[in-house]
C-alpha positions as CSV (number, residue, x, y, z in Angstrom):
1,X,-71.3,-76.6,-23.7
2,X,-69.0,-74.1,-22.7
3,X,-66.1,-74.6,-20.9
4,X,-66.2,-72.9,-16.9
5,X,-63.1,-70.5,-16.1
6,X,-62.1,-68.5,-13.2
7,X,-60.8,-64.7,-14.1
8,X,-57.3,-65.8,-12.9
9,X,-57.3,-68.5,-14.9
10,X,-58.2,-66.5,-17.9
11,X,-56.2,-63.9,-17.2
12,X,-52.8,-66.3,-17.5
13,X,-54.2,-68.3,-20.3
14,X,-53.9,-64.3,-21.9
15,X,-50.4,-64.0,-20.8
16,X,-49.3,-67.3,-22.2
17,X,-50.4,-66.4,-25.1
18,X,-48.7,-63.0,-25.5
19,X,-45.7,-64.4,-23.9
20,X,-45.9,-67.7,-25.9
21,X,-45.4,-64.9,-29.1
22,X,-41.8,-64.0,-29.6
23,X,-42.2,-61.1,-31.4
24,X,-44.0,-59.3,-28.0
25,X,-40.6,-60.5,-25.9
26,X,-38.4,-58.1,-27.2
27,X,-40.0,-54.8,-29.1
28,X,-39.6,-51.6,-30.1
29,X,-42.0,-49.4,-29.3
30,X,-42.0,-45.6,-29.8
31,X,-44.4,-42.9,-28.9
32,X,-45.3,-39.7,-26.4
33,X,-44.9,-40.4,-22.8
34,X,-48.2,-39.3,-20.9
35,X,-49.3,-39.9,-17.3
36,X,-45.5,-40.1,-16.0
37,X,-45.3,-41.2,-12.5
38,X,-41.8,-41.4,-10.5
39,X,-41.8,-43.6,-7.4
40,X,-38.7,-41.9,-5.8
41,X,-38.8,-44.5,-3.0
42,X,-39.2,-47.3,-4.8
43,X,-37.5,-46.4,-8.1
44,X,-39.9,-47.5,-10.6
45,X,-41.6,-45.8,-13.1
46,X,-44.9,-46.0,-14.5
47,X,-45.8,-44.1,-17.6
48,X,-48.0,-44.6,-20.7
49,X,-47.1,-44.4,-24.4
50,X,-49.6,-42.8,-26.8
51,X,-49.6,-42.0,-30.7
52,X,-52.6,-39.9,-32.3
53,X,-55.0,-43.4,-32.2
54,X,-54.0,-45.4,-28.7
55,X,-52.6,-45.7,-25.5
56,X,-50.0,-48.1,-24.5
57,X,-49.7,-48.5,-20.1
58,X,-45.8,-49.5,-19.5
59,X,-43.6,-49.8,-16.5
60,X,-39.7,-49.2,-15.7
61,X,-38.4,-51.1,-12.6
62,X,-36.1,-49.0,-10.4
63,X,-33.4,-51.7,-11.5
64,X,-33.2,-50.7,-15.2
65,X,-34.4,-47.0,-14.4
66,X,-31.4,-46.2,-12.7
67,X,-29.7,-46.7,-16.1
68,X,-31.2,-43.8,-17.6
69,X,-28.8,-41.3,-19.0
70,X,-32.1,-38.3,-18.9
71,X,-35.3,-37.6,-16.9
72,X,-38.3,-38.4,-18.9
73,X,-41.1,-36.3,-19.2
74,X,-44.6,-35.8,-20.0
75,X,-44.9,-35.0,-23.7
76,X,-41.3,-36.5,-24.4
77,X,-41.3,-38.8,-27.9
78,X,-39.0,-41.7,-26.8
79,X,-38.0,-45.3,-28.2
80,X,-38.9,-47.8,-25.5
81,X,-37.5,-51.1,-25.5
82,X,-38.6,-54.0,-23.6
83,X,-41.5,-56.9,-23.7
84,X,-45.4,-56.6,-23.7
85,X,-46.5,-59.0,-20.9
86,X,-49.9,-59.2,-19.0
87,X,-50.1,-58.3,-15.4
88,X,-52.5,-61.0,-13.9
89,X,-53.9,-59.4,-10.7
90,X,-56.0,-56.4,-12.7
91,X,-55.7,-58.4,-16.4
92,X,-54.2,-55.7,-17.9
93,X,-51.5,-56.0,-20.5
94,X,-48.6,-52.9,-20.8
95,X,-45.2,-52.8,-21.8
96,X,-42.6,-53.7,-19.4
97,X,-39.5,-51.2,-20.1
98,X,-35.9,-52.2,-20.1
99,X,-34.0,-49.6,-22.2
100,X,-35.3,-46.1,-23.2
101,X,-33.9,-42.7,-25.0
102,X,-34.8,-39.5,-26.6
103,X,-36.4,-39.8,-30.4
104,X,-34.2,-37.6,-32.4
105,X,-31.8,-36.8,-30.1
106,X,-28.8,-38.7,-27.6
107,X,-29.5,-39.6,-24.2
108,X,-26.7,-37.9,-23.4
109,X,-27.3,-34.6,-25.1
110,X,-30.5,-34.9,-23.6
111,X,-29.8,-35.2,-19.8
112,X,-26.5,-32.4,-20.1
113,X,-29.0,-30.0,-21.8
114,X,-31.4,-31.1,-18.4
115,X,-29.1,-30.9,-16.2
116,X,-27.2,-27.6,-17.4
117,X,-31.1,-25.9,-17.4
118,X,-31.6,-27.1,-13.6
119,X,-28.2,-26.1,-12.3
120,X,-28.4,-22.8,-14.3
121,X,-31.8,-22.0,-12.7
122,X,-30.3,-22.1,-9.7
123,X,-27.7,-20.0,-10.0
124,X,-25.0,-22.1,-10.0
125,X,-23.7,-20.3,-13.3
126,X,-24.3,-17.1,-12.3
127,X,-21.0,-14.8,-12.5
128,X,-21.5,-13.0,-9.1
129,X,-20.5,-16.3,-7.6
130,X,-17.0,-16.6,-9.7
131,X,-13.9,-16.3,-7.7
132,X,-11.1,-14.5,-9.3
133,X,-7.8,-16.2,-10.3
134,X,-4.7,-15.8,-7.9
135,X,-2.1,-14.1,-10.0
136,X,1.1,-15.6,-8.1
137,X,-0.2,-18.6,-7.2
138,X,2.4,-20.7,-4.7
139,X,0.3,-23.9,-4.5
140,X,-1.7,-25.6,-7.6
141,X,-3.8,-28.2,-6.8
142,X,-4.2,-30.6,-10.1
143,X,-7.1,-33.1,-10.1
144,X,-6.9,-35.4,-13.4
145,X,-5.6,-38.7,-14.5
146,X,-2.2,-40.0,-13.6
147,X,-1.6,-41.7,-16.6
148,X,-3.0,-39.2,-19.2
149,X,-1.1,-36.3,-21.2
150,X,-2.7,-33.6,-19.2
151,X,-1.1,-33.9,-16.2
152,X,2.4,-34.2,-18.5
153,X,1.3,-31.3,-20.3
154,X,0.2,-29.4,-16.9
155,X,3.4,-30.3,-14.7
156,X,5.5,-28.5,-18.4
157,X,4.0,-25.6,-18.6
158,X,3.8,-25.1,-15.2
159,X,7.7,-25.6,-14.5
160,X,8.3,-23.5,-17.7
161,X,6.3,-20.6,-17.1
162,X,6.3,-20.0,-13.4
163,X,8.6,-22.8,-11.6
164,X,8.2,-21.5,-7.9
165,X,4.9,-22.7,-7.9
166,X,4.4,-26.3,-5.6
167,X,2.1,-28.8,-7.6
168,X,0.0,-30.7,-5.3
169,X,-1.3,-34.1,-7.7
170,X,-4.5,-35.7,-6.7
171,X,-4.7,-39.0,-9.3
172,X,-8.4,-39.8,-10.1
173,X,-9.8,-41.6,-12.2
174,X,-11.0,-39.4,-15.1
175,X,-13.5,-41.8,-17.0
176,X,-16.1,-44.6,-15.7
177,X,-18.8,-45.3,-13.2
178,X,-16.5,-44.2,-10.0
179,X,-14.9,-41.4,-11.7
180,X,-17.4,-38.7,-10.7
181,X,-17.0,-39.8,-7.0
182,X,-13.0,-40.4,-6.9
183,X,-12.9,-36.5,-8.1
184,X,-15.5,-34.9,-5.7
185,X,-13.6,-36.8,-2.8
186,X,-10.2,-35.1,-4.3
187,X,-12.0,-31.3,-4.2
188,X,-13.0,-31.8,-0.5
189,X,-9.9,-32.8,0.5
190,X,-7.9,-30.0,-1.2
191,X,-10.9,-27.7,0.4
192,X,-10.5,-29.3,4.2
193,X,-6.3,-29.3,4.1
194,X,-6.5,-25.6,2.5
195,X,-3.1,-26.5,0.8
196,X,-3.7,-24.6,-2.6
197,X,-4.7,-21.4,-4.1
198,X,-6.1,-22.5,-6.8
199,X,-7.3,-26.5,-8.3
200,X,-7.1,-27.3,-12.3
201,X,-9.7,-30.2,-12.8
202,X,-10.0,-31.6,-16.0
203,X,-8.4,-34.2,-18.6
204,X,-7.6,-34.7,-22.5
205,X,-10.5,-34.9,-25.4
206,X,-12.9,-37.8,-25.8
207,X,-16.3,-38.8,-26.7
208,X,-19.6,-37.5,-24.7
209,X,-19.4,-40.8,-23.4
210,X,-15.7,-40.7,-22.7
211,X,-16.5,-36.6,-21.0
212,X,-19.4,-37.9,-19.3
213,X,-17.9,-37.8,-15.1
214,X,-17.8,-34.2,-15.8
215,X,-21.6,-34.1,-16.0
216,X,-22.1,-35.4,-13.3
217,X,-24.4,-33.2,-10.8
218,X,-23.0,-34.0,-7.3
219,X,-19.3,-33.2,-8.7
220,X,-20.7,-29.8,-10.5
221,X,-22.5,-28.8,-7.0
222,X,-19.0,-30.0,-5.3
223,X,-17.0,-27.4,-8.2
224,X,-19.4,-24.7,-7.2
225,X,-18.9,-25.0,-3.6
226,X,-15.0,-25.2,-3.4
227,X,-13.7,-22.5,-1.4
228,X,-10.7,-22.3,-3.5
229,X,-10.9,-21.0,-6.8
230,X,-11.7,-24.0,-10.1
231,X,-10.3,-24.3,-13.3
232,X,-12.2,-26.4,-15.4
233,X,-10.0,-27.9,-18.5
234,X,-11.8,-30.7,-20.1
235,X,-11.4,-31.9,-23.7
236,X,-10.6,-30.1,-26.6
237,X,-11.8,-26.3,-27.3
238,X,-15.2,-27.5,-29.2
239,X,-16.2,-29.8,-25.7
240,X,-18.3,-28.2,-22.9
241,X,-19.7,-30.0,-19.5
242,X,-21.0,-29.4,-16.6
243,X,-18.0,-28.6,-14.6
244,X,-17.4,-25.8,-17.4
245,X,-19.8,-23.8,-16.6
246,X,-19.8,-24.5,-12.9
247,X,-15.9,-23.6,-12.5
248,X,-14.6,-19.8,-11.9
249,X,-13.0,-20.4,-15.3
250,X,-13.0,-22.7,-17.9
251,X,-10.2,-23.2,-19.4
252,X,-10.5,-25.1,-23.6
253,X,-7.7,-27.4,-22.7
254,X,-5.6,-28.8,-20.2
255,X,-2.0,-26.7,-21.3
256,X,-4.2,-23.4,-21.5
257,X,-5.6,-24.1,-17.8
258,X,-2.3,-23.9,-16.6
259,X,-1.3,-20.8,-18.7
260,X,-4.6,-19.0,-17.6
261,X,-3.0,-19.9,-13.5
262,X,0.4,-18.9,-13.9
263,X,1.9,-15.5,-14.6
264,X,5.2,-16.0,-17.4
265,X,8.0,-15.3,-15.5
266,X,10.2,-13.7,-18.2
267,X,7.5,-11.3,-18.6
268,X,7.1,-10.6,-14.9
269,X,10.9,-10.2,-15.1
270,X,10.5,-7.6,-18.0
271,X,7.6,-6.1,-16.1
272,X,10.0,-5.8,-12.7
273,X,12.6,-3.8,-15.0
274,X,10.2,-1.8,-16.1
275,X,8.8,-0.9,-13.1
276,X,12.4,-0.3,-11.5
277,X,13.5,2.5,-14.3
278,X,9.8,4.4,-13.9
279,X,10.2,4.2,-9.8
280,X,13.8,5.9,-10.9
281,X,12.8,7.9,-13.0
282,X,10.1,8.5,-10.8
283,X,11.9,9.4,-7.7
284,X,15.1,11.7,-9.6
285,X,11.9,13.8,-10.5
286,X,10.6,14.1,-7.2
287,X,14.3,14.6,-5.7
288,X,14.5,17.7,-8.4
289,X,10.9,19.0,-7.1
290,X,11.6,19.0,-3.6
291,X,15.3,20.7,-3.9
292,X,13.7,23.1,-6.2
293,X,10.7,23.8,-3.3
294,X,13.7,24.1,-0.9
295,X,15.2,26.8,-2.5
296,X,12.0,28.7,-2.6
297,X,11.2,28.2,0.9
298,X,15.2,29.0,2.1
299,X,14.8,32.6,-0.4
300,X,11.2,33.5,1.8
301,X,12.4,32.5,4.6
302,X,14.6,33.3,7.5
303,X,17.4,31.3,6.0
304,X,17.3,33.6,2.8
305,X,17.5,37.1,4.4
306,X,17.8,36.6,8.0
307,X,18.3,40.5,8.8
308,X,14.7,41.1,7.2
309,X,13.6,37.9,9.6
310,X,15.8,39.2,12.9
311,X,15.4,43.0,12.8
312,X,11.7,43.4,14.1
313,X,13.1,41.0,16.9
314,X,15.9,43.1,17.2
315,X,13.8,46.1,18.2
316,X,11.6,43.9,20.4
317,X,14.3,42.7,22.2
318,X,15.1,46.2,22.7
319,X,12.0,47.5,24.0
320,X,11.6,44.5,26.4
321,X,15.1,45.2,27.6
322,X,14.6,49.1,28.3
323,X,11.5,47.8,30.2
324,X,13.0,45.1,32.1
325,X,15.7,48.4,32.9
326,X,13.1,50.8,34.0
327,X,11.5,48.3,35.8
328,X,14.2,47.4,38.0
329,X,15.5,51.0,38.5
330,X,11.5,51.7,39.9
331,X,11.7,48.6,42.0
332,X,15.4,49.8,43.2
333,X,14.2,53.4,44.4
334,X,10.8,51.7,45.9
335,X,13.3,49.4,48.0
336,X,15.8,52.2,48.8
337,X,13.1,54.5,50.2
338,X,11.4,51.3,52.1
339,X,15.3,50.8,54.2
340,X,15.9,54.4,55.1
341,X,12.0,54.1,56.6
342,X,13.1,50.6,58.4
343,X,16.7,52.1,59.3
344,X,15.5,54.9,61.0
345,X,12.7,53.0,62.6
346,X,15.5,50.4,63.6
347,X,18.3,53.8,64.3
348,X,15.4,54.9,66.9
349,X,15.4,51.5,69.2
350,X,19.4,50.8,69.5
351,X,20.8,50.5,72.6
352,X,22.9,53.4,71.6
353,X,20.9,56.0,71.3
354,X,19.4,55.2,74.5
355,X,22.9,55.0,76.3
356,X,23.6,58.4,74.9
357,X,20.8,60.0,76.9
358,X,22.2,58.9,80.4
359,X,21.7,55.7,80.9
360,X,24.0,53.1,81.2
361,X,24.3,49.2,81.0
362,X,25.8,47.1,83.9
363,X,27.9,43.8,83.6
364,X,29.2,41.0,85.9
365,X,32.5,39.4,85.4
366,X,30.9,36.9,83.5
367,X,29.3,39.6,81.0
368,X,25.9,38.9,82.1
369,X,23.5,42.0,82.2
370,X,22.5,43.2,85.2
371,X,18.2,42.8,85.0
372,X,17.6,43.5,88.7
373,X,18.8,45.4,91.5
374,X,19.4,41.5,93.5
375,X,21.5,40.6,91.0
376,X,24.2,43.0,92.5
377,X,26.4,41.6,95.4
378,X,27.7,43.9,97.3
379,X,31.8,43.5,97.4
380,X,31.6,42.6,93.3
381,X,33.2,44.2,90.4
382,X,31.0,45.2,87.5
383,X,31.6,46.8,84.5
384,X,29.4,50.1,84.0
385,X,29.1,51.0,79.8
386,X,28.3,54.0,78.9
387,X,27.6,55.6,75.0
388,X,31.2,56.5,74.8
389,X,32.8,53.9,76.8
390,X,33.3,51.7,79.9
391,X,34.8,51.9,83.6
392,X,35.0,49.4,86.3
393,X,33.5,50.1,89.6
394,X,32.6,48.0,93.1
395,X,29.2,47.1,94.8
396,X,29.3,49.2,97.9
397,X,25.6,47.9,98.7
398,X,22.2,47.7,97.2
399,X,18.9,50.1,97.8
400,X,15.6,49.9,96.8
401,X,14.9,53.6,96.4
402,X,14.6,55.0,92.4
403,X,17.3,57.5,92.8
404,X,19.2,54.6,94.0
405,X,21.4,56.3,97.3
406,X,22.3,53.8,99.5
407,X,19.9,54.2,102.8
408,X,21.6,55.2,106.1
């Protein structure tokens, strides 16, 4: 008689038995991934793995996930590693992912050739957006390791070529898990101060793995957006990242970052030289032109044959002078004739002319004009003048008649 089970209790007599097998706990399982589900909030990942006869249901918790060097993708052939367990709620058996990457190609490769495609889609790469070099640059900002040869390499050139230039060191770490983070941080504060014209980022050759901070997506969106102008120099000439093609210029090395940054001062100095014997040159040659254009202007003008220049103004002159003349002599008869009219006029009404018709003007002893007949006093001396002279005479008495006899 057969034994009585509950479906729970079959269901972990299953998983005992594929647990119980050692070869299921730690496998190797490769195939397409199909029906790819990303729980962003939680972080897990639930896929399937199929080959051209069966299907294979498998899970990736958010805690090994995280590890992933790439984005998987439907239709991606990948080499899973983990354990084949059954889940006991639905009875279901699948593969419980620990470790995953790319069949026939790196991880790595992989997720820089993802990443590169995203940030390129987006513009990030696009030239428009590149900011030019400063060619005197008085600040450089220098984000690498303190303890590796580019920075020695940097500070050299730098002092050799073009030694006014202030270095302004931000150490980072170069290499490792916070090595992405330590070098954003340095960006944005050499962005908020402002205290540079121009940031070399980078560090010596290495492996992908050794390269890999400079993939990383929140530093190559913090390159892009620097206000300030990024040199990338990381690795050798043969090494690309991120950051390469996210900077304003890569540079192929460290030492050829800070040639591509500073101008050579001996050749500045030859350039300066240069410059000063053309501007010489340069200015003799105008000095020549303009004394030669002098003399042209001095032989047509005035200066050159002043008589040719003052003789129309001569004759001028001498019209507006006979004018001015005639003028005057008009005005002078016009004013002449005008007096002998007001001379006559005035000739007629002085006190002269009437005194030498007969009449005569009377005085007191004080010299005031006699006006009325009361003003004589009988008994006074006046003074009688005539148009050819005076004579003294005495008030006998006064008379109101016209002929003026003195009334019996």
């Amino acid at each position: 008689m057969p034994s009585m089970l509950t479906v729970s209790q079959v269901n972990r007599f299953l998983k005992s038995l594929i647990e119980g097998d050692g070869r299921l706990n730690d496998v190797l399982i490769t195939g397409e991934i199909s029906n790819y589900t990303d729980h962003y909030r939680s972080g897990h990942l639930y896929f399937s793995l199929k080959d051209e006869a069966a299907v294979l249901k498998a899970v990736m918790f958010a805690s090994s996930a995280k590890r992933l060097k790439f984005a998987p993708r439907n239709g991606m052939k990948v080499i899973v590693r983990g354990r084949v367990s059954v889940y006991e709620p639905s009875g279901q058996y699948q593969l419980y992912a620990e470790e995953m990457q790319p069949d026939g190609i790196g991880a790595l490769s992989l997720a820089f050739e993802q990443l590169k495609q995203k940030l390129e889609t987006e513009g990030l790469f696009d030239r428009e957006y590149k900011k030019p070099i400063p060619r005197y640059p008085r600040r450089i900002g220098v984000i690498t390791s303190p303890t590796g040869a580019a920075v020695r390499d940097i500070l050299q050139i730098t002092a050799r070529r073009w030694p006014v230039a202030e270095i302004i060191f931000c150490p980072v770490l170069v290499q490792g898990e916070t090595a992405a983070a330590q070098m954003v941080a340095a960006l944005r504060g050499l962005n908020r101060e402002g205290c540079c014209d121009v940031i070399l980022l980078g560090r010596g050759g290495g492996s992908i793995e050794d390269l890999w901070a400079f993939n990383d997506e929140e530093l190559a969106r913090e390159v892009f957006a620097s206000e300030i102008p990024v040199i990338s120099a990381v690795g050798h000439e043969t090494d690309f990242t991120i950051c390469d093609f996210a900077a304003d210029l890569r540079a192929p090395t460290p030492s050829a970052a800070a040639e591509l940054c500073t101008p050579d001062r001996r050749e500045e100095a030859e350039r300066l030289v240069s410059y000063h014997a053309y501007f010489l040159q340069s200015s003799r040659e105008l000095i020549e032109y303009l004394r030669q254009s002098v003399d042209i202007l001095v032989e047509d003008s005035p200066l050159g044959n002043p008589e040719r220049y003052l003789s129309p103004l001569k004759e001028k002159l001498e019209k507006l002078q006979q004018a001015l003349a005639d003028s005057l002599r008009l005005r002078a008869e016009s004013e002449k004739s005008r007096l002998s009219l007001l001379t006559g006029a005035l000739d007629a009404l002085s006190p002269l002319k009437v005194l030498s018709r007969g009449y005569a003007v009377l005085f007191d002893e004080r010299g005031t004009v006699f006006r009325r007949a009361a003003d004589a006093v009988p008994g006074k001396e006046i003074v009688v003048r005539l148009s050819d002279g005076s004579f003294c005479a005495q008030v006998q008495g006064r008379t109101n008649t016209p002929l003026g006899y003195k009334e019996k």
